[in-house]
C-alpha positions in Angstrom: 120.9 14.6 186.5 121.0 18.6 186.5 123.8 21.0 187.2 123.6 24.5 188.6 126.8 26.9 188.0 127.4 30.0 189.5 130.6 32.9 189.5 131.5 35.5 187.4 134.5 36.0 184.9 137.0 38.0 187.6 135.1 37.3 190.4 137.0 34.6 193.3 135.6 31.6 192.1 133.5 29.9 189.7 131.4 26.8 191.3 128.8 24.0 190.1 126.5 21.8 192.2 126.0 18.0 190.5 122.8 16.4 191.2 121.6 12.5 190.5 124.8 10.8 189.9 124.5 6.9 191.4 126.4 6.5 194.6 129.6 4.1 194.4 131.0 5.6 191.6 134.6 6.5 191.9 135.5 9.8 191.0 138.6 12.3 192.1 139.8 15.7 191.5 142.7 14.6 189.0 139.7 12.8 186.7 138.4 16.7 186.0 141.6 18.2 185.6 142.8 16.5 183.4 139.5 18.3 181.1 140.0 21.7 182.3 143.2 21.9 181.6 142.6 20.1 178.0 139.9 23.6 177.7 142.6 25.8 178.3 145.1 24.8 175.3 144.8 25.0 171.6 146.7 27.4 169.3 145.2 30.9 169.0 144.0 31.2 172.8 144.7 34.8 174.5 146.6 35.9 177.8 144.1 34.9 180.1 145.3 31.2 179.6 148.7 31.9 181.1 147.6 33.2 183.9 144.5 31.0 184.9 145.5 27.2 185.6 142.2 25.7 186.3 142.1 23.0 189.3 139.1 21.9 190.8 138.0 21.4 194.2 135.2 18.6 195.5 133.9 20.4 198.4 130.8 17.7 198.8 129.3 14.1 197.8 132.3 12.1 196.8 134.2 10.3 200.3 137.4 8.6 199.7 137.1 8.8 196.0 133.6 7.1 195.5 130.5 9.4 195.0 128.0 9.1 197.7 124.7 9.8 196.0 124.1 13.5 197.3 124.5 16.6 195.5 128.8 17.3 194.4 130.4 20.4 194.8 132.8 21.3 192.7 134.9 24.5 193.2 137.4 26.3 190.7 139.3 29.3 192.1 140.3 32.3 189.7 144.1 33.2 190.8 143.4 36.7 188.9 140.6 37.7 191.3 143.5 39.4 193.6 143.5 42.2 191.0 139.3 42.5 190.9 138.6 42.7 194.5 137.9 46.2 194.6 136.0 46.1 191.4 134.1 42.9 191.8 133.8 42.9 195.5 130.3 41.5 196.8 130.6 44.0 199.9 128.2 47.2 199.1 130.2 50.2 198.0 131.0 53.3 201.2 128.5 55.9 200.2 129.6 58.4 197.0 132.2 56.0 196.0 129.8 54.8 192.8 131.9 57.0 190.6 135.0 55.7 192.0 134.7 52.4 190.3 137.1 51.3 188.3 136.2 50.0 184.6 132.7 50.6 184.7 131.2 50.2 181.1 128.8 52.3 179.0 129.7 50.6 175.6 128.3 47.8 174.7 130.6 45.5 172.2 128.7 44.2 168.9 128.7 40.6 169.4 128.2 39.8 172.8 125.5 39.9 175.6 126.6 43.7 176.8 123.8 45.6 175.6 121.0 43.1 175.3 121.8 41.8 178.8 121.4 45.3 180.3 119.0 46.1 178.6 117.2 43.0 180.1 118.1 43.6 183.7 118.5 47.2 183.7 122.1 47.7 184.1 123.6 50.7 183.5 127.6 48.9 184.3 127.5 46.2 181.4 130.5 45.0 183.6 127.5 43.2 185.1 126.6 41.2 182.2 130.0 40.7 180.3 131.4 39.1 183.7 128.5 36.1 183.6 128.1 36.2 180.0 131.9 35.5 179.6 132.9 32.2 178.1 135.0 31.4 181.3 131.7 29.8 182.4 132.1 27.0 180.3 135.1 26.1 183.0 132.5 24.4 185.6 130.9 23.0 182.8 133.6 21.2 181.6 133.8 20.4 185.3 130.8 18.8 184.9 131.0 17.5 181.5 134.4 15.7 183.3 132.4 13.7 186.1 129.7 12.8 183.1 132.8 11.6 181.0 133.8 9.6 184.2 130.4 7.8 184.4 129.9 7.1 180.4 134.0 5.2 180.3 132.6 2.9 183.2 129.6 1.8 181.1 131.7 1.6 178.0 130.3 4.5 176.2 133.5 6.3 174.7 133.3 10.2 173.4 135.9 12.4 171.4 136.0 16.0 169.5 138.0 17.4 166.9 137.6 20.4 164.6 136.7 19.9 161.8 137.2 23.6 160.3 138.5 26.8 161.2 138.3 29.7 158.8 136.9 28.4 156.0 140.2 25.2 156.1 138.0 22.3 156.2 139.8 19.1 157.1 140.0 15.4 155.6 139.5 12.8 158.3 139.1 9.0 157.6 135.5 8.6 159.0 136.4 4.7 160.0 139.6 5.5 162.1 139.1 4.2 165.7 138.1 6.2 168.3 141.1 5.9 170.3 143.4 6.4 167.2 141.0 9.8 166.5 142.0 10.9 169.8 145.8 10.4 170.1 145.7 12.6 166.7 143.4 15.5 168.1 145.1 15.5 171.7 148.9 15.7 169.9 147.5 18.7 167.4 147.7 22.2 168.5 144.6 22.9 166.7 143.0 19.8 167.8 142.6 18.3 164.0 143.5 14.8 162.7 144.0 15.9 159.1 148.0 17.7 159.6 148.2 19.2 156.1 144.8 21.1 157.3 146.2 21.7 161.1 148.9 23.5 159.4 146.8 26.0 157.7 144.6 26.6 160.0 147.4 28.0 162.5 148.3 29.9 159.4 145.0 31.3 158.8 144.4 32.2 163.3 148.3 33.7 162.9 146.6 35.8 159.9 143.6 36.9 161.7 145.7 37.8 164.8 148.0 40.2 162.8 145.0 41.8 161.3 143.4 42.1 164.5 140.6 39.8 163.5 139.3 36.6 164.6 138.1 33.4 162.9 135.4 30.8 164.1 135.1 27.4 163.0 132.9 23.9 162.9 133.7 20.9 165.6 132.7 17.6 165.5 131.9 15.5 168.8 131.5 11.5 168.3 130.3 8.9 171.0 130.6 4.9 170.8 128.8 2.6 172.4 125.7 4.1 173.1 123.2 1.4 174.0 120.1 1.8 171.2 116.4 3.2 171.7 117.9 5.9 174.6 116.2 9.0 174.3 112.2 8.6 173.2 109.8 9.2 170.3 106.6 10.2 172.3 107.3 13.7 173.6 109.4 16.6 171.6 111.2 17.4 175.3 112.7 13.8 175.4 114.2 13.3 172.3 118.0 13.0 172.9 119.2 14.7 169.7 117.1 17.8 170.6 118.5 17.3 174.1 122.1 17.2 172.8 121.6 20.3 170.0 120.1 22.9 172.7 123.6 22.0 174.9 125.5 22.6 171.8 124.1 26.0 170.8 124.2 27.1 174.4 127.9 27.4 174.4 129.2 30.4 173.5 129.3 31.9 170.6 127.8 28.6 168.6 125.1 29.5 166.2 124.3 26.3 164.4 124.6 22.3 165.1 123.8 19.5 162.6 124.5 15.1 163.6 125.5 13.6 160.3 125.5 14.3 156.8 123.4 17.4 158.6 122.5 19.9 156.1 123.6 17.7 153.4 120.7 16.1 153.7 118.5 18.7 151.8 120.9 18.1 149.1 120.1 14.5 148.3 117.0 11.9 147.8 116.1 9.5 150.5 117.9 6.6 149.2 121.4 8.6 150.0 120.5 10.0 153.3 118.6 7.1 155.3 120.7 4.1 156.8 119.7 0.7 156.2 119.7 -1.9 159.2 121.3 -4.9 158.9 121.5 -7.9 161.4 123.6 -10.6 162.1 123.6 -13.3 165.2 126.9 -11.7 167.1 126.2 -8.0 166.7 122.0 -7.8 166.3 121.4 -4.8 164.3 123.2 -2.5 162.7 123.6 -0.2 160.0 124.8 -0.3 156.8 125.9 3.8 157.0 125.5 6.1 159.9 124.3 9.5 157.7 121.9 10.4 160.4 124.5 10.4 162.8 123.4 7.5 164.9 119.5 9.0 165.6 116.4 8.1 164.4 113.3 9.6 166.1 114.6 10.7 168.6 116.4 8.2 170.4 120.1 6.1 170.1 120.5 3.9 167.2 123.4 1.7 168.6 125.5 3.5 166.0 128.4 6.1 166.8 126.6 9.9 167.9 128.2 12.0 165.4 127.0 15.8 165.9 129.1 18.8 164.6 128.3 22.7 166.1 129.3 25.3 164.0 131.0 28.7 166.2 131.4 32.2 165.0 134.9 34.3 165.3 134.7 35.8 168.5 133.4 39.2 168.6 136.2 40.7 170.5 138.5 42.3 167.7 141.8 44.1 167.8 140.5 46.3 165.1 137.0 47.0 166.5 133.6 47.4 165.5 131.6 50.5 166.4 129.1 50.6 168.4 126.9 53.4 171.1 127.9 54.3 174.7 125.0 54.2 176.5 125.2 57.4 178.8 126.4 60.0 175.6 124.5 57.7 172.7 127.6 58.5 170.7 129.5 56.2 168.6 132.7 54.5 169.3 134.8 52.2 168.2 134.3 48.9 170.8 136.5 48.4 174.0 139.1 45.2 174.3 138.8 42.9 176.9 141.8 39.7 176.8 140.8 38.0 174.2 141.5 35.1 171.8 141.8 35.2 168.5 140.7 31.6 167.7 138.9 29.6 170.4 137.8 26.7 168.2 140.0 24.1 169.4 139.2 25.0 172.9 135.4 25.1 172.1 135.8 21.6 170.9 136.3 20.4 174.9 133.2 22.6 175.8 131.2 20.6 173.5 132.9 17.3 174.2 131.7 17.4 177.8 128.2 19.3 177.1 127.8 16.3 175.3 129.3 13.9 177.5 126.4 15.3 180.4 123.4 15.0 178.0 124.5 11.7 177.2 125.3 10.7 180.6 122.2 12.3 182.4 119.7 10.1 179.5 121.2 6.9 180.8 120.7 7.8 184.1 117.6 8.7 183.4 116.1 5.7 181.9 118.2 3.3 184.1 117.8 2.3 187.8 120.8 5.1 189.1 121.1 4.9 192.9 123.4 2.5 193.1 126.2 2.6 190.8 126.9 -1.2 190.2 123.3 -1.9 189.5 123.2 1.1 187.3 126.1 -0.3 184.7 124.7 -4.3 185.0 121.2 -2.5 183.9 122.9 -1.0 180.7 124.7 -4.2 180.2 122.0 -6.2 180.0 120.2 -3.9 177.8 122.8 -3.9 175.2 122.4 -8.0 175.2 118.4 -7.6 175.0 118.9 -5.0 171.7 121.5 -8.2 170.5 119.1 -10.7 171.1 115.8 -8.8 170.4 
């Protein structure tokens, strides 16, 4: 499985192209709404929410609601680009109206792609690199995320996120609450947190930051059940799962560090506290005894729950702003303001629910027979009764 995505922040639309899901599985529009508009809530998020409500289109390889094998379209309009089309217009500009351009900029903001990116591709508009560097990518690749969440319910693997912190407010969650029961909690929490005592301060602490014109970041925590064990592989670095799964994490924005786990805990403590001993018995097969390495060992699926957390920094656009250099003048400034959040954590936590989701999703299709839908589920079925009985 691979995705393309393609659009830019204000431009008319943003769009992704699916490739290697079986054929025969049933999949509609209101089965990826349902995640994008779960992206678009959570306590702390900016304007843009209110005026964006995300709905997709499936312009290709799903008929009558079943997936057909070929490559899937999937289309998400922005209903602000009636205010861009003169700025972000693909049609080449009349001659001498360059300067006429609105919000053309020279001054790169500390924190995100602006100058870097330019720098890169020779842009002397960063509005060419802020539009596709913009978080409101992650959009089709929730989109995405959504069809691979689709594809992992029908083979019994299940997958939720919660945050965990935001703003140094860590919360306490009973690590033995069911899945479904973790989710009811997160969905019903503005902040996305099972722990209420800690949901409460965190909207404190992002209502704080907002009046001080700052911004917070945060950790969240993505767990899958029912993974079927020894997915992923041992022999090559570039087929590991967990690698697989911590490269998506860190490529969403703004998320600087990832850990599946006890995570960094582990340097903390001897062997005996960080391994997981395997038990067996004749209705289960093997297990573990804990599930501190976060249900991977070298490389590939345990059986146990995937627990990974991915740690994002406060988002760089501030109300009281950071200086930086314009580009044409090299003189200071104190950075420009694009809509912005002031906490995007529980919002982040869908991103890395469905980047997950995909990574997860695209490793079973890769090891399993995947044209054929049916086939494809019976395969991972009986591989689940040959780890029981093994």
């Amino acid at each position: 499985m691979r995705y393309l995505t393609a659009g830019e922040s204000h431009g008319p639309q943003l769009t992704t192209i699916l490739e290697g899901l079986p054929a025969g599985m049933p999949l509609e529009a209101t089965d990826i709404n349902q995640e994008l508009a779960r992206r678009q809530k959570g306590y702390g998020r900016g304007r843009r929410m209110q005026i964006e409500k995300d709905t997709v289109q499936i312009t290709s390889g799903v008929r009558h609601g079943y997936t057909l094998g070929s490559p899937i379209a999937l289309i998400v309009q922005n209903d602000d680009w009636k205010h861009w089309t003169q700025i972000m217009g693909a049609e080449p500009l009349e001659q001498g109206a360059e300067e006429e351009v609105k919000r053309k900029i020279t001054r790169p903001r500390p924190g995100h792609a602006d100058l870097n990116g330019a720098i890169k591709y020779g842009h002397r508009d960063m509005r060419n690199v802020l539009e596709r560097s913009s978080a409101r990518e992650t959009t089709v690749r929730v989109a995405a995320g959504a069809v691979a969440k689709k594809l992992l319910s029908l083979v019994g693997v299940e997958i939720v996120s919660h945050v965990v912190e935001i703003g140094g407010i860590t919360a306490e969650v009973d690590s033995s609450l069911p899945i479904d029961v973790l989710k009811d909690q997160t969905e019903a929490s503005p902040v996305r947190c099972a722990d209420p005592d800690a949901a409460k301060k965190m909207m404190e602490a992002i209502d704080i930051a907002k009046s001080n014109g700052d911004s917070i970041g945060g950790v969240v925590e993505v767990i899958a059940t029912g993974m079927p064990a020894g997915v992923g592989s041992y022999v090559h670095y570039d087929r590991k799962l967990d690698a697989k799964i911590a490269a998506a994490i860190v490529s969403i924005n703004a998320f600087k560090g990832v850990e599946f786990g006890i995570g960094f805990d582990a340097a903390k403590k001897p062997g005996s506290e960080v391994h997981d001993e395997i038990t067996w018995n004749s209705e289960q097969g093997y297990s573990r005894r804990t599930n501190r390495l976060g249900g991977f060992e070298g490389g590939m699926t345990t059986g146990m729950p995937i627990v990974v957390r991915g740690v994002m920094k406060p988002i760089p656009t501030l109300y009281k702003p950071l200086k930086s250099v314009d580009i044409e003048t090299k003189e200071p400034f104190s950075a420009s303001i694009e809509r912005s959040d002031s906490c995007a954590v529980p919002a982040a936590s869908v991103v890395a629910e469905n980047v997950v989701a995909w990574e997860l999703a695209s490793a079973l299709v890769e090891q399993f027979y995947s044209d054929r839908f049916q086939t494809f589920a019976e395969e991972i079925e009986r591989e689940r009764q040959f780890a029981r009985d093994f």
